[in-house]
C-alpha positions in Angstrom: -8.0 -5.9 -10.7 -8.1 -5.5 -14.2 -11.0 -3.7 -14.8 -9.7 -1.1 -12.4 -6.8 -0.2 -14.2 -8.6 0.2 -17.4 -11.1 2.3 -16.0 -8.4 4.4 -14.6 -6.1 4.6 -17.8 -9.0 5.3 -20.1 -11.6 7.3 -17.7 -8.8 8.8 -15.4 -9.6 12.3 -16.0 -13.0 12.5 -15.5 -14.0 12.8 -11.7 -15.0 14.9 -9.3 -12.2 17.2 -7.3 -12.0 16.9 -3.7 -15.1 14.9 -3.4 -14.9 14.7 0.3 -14.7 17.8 0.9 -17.5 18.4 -0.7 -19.4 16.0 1.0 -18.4 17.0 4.7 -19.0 20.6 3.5 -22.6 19.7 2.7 -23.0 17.9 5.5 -22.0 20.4 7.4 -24.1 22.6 6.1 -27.7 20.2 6.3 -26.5 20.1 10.2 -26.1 24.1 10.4 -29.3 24.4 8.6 -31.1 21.9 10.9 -29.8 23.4 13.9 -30.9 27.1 13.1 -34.5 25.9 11.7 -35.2 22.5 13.4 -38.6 23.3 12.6 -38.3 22.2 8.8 -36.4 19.1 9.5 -34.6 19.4 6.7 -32.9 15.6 7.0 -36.5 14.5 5.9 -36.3 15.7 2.8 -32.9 14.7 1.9 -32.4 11.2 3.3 -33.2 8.0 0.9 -36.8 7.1 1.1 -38.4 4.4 -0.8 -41.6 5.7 -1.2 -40.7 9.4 -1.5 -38.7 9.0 -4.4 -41.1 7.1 -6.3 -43.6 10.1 -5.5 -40.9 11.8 -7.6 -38.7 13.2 -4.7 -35.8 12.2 -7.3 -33.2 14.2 -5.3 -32.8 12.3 -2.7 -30.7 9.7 -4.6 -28.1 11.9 -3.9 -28.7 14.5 -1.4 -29.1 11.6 0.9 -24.9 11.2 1.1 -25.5 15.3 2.6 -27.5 13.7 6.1 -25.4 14.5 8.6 -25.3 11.5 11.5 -25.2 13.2 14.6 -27.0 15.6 16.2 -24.3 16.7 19.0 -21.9 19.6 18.0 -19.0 18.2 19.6 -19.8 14.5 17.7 -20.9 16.2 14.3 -17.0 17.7 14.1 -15.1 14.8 15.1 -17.2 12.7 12.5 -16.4 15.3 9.9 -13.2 15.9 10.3 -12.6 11.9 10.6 -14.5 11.7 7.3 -12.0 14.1 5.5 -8.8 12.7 6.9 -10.0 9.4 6.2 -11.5 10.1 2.2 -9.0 12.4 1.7 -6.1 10.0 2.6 -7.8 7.2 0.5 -8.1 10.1 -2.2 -4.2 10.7 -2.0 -3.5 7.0 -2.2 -5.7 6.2 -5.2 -6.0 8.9 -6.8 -9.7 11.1 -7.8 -10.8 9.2 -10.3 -10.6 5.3 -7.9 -11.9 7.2 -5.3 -14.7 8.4 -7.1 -15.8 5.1 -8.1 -15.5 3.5 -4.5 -17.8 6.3 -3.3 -20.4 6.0 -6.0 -20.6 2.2 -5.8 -21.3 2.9 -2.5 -23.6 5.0 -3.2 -25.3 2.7 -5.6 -25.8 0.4 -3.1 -27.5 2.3 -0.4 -29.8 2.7 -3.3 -30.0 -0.5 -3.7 -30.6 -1.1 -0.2 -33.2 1.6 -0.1 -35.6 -0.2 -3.2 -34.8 -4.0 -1.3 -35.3 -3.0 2.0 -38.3 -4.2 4.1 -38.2 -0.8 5.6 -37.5 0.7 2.1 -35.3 3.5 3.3 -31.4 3.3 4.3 -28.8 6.3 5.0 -25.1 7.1 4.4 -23.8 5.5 7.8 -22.8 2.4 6.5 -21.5 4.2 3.2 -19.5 6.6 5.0 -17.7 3.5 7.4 -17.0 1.6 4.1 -14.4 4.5 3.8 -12.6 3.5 7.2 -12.5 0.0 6.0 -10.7 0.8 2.9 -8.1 2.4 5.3 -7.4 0.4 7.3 -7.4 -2.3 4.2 -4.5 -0.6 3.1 -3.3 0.9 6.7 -3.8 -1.6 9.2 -1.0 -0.7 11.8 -2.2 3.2 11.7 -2.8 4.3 14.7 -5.8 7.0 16.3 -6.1 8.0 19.2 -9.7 6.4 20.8 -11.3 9.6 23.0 -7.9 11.5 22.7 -6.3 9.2 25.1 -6.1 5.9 23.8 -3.4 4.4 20.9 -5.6 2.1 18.5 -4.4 0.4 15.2 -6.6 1.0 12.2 -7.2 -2.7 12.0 -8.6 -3.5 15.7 -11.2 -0.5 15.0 -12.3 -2.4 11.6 -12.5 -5.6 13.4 -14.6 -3.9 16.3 -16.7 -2.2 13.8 -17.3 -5.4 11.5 -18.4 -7.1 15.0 -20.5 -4.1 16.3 -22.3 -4.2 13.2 -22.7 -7.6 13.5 -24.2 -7.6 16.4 -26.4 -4.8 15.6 -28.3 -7.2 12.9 -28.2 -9.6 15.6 -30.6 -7.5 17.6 -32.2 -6.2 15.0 -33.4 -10.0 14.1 -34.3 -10.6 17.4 -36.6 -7.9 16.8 -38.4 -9.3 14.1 -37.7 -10.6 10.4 -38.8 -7.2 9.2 -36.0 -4.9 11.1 -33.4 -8.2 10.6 -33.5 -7.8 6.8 -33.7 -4.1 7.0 -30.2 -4.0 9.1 -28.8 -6.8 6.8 -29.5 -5.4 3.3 -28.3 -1.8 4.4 -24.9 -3.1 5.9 -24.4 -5.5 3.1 -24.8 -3.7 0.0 -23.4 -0.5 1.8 -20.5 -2.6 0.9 -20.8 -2.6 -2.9 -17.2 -0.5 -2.9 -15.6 -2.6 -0.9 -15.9 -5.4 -2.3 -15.5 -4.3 -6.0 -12.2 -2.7 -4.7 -10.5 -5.5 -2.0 -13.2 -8.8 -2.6 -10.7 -10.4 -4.8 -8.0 -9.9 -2.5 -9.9 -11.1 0.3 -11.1 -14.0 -2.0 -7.5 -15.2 -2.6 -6.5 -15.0 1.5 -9.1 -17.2 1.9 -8.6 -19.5 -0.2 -4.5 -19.7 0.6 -6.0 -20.0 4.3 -8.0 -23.4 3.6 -5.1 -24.6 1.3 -2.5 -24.2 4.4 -5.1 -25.5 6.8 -5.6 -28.7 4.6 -1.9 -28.7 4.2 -1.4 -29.1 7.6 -4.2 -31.5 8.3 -2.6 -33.6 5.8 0.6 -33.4 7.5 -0.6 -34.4 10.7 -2.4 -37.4 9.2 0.6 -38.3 7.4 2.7 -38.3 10.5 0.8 -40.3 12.7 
């Protein structure tokens, strides 16, 4: 990855300081601010909207990554405080500056997702896993502990979560075309990081995959 490192060596300084905790903060605070006046719905006027924003509602390009996911106390702080641990491990692994740019062109694409969209809005769910992907890229044997109870490695939850999401696009086809799409675009280009950051990696294990697979085929027709 080239392109990284030069972007690194001659951008390097120029990012924004404890971005996740900046973003857990404000999410934090949406949450508080929705729980004290749920009569404002204040998520409405933050999330990414397709229509909104072309009304002029220019804000919500960004204040959209502040749109807290769940509504129970108890859920809210575990997401947050998984959120943190995870951006801020990826943070202390790559350093501001990387992970600033894995977060924006995550960003980007939920943006992208929002203008492609049949539904024309998408959210920061998505976005926000991309981040636990990215750790367990690079950390697939750590371990959580699932409900407090039970020892997982980092790279069963990916696999569970690429599934589940699968599966949820599944359902969302059977559905209709309309809500397939929808779920499709918003996973896929929630991705944009991701890829950017591990697709060549990816793209070269695959590739020595089919080369050993044919290796062996050709072995076996060889010895026969």
């Amino acid at each position: 990855m080239k392109w990284l490192y030069k972007l690194d060596y001659k951008y390097g300084r120029h990012y924004i300081r404890n971005l996740m905790r900046i973003i857990v903060v404000g999410m934090a605070m949406v949450y508080i601010a929705g729980y004290v006046m749920p009569e404002y719905n204040l998520a409405s006027y933050l999330s990414l909207n397709r229509s909104a924003i072309l009304s002029g509602q220019v804000w919500r390009l960004i204040t959209f990554i502040f749109v807290p996911e769940q509504t129970s106390p108890i859920w809210i702080f575990i997401s947050l405080y998984f959120y943190y641990f995870i951006g801020t491990s990826l943070e202390s692994v790559w350093g501001g500056f990387r992970f600033n740019l894995y977060y924006l062109a995550g960003i980007l694409g939920s943006i992208l997702a929002c203008f492609i969209s049949p539904a024309g809005y998408a959210d920061n769910t998505y976005l926000n896993l991309s981040l636990f992907l990215a750790y367990a890229t690079l950390a697939p044997d750590a371990t959580f502990q699932l409900f407090f109870l039970i020892s997982v490695k980092a790279k069963w939850l990916a696999i569970f979560y690429v599934v589940f999401a699968g599966l949820t696009i599944a359902v969302s086809f059977r559905s209709g075309l309309f809500f397939g799409l929808s779920a499709l675009v918003t996973f896929g280009f929630s991705l944009l990081g991701y890829l950017l950051f591990f697709g060549p990696t990816l793209l070269g294990i695959i590739k020595e995959q089919i080369r050993i697979a044919k290796n062996r085929r050709n072995w076996r027709n060889n010895s026969r």
